[in-house]
N, C-alpha and C positions, 0 to 999 in steps of 0.2 A: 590190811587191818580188817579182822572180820568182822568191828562193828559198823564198818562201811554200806552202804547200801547203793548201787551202782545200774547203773540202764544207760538206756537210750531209745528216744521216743523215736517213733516215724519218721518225724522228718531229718531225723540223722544227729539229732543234736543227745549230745550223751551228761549225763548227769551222775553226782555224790552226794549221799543224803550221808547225815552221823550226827546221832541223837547228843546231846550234851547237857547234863543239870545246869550247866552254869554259863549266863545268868538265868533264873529258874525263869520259865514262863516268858520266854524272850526266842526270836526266829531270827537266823544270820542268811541274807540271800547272796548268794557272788553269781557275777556270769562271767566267765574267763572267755575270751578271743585270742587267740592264736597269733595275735601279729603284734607287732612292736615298729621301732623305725629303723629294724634291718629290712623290713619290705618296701622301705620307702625307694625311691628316685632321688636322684640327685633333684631334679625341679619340684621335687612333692617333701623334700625335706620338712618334719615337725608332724605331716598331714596324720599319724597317727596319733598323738597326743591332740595335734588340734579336735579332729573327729570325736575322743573323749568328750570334748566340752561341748562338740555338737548333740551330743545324747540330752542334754538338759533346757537344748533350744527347738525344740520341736519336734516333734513326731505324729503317729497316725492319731492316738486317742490322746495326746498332750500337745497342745495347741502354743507357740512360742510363748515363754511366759506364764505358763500356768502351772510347772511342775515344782515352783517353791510350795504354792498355795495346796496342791494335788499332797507333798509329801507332810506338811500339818498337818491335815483332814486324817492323816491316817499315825497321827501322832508324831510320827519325826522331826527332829530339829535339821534343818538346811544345815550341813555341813559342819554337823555332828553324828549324825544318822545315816548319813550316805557320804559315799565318797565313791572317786576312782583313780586308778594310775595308769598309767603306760612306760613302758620298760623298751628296752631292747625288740625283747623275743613275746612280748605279753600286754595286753589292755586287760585290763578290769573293775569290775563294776562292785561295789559292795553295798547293802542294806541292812542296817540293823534294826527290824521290826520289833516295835514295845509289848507285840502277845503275838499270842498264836492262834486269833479265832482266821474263821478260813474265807470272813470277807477281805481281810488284812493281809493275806498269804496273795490272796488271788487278786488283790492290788496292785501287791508288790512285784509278781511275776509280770502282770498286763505292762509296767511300766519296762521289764527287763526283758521281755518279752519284742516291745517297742525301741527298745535299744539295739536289740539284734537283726531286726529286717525291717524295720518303719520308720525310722529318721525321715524328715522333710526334708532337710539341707537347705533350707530355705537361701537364696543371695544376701537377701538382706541380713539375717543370723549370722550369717558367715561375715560378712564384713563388721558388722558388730561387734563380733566376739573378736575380731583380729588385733584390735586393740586392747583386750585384755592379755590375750596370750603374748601381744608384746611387752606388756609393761610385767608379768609375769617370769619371762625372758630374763630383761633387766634388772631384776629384783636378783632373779640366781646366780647374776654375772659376779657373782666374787672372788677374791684373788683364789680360794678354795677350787671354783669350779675352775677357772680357766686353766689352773693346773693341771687340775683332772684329764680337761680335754687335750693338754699337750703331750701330758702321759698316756692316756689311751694313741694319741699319734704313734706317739714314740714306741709304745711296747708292741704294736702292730702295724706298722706303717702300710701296709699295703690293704690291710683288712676294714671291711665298712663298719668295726665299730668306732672305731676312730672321727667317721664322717658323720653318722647317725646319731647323735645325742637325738633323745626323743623332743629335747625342746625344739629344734629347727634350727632356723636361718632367718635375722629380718627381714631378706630378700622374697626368700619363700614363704614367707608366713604372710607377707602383703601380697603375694604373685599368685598364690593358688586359687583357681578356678572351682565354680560349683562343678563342673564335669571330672575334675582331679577330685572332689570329696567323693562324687557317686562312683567313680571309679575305683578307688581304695574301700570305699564299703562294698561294694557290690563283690569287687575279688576274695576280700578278707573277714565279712562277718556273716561267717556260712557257718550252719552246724555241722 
């Protein structure tokens, strides 16, 4: 697409710019990672989605708890404005900024920025958060999904997508360790 605009900065991390009228006077930020829960462990199952939710519990310049109030100040609605997901093969982060002056740009990269190499992982966040990503869990457990998971068995038996849903295991989502999060960030959110 040649109205793409494409690089990669020094420290390795490569980037897509692509200008768009619509909506006028409005900035979309994503930061894509490369990893899903086909890079999990049998014992780390979930650890990539979970990690997702870790990006919103602390980091270097967002302190646990301050990045509802951080993304108001800069106009967004909590979870109308931001979002993320994790897949298979893929986490990502997205922001949709209300303008485009460039204290607001440079906000929003400082937070995505933070997401990439500055998580705290704090224990306590982590064990905090474990009871949402279960009750979470439980919410998707319907007759739809459990389907899904006998059918991905079935149509691949031997392959880890079958094992890998990116939500986990109750087991592993109560068993993971801070050194199993810093472990998974540390291999997987590299530019």
């Amino acid at each position: 697409d040649p109205s793409l605009v494409t690089g990669k900065l020094d420290n390795g991390l490569s980037y897509v710019l692509k200008k768009h009228p619509n909506p006028e006077g409005r900035v979309s930020v994503w930061l894509h990672i490369s990893t899903g829960s086909l890079n999990e462990i049998e014992s780390t199952r979930g650890i990539a989605h979970f990690l997702e939710h870790m990006a919103f519990n602390g980091s270097k310049n967002f302190p646990p708890g301050s990045v509802i109030d951080f993304f108001q100040s800069i106009g967004l609605q909590f979870g109308r404005d931001q979002n993320a997901f994790t897949s298979f093969d893929q986490t990502t982060y997205q922001l949709a900024l209300p303008d485009t002056k460039p204290e607001t740009v440079d906000k929003a990269l400082t937070f995505m920025s933070d997401v990439a190499g500055r998580l705290l992982l704090s224990i306590e966040e982590i064990d905090s958060e474990r009871g949402i990503i279960l009750e979470e869990r439980r919410t998707r457990l319907s007759a739809q999904q459990r389907v899904q998971e006998q059918l991905l068995l079935g149509l691949a038996p031997e392959s880890t997508f079958g094992r890998r849903l990116p939500i986990g295991t109750p087991e592993t989502i109560k068993s993971m360790t801070r050194e199993d999060f810093v472990k998974f960030y540390t291999n997987f959110y590299t530019p």
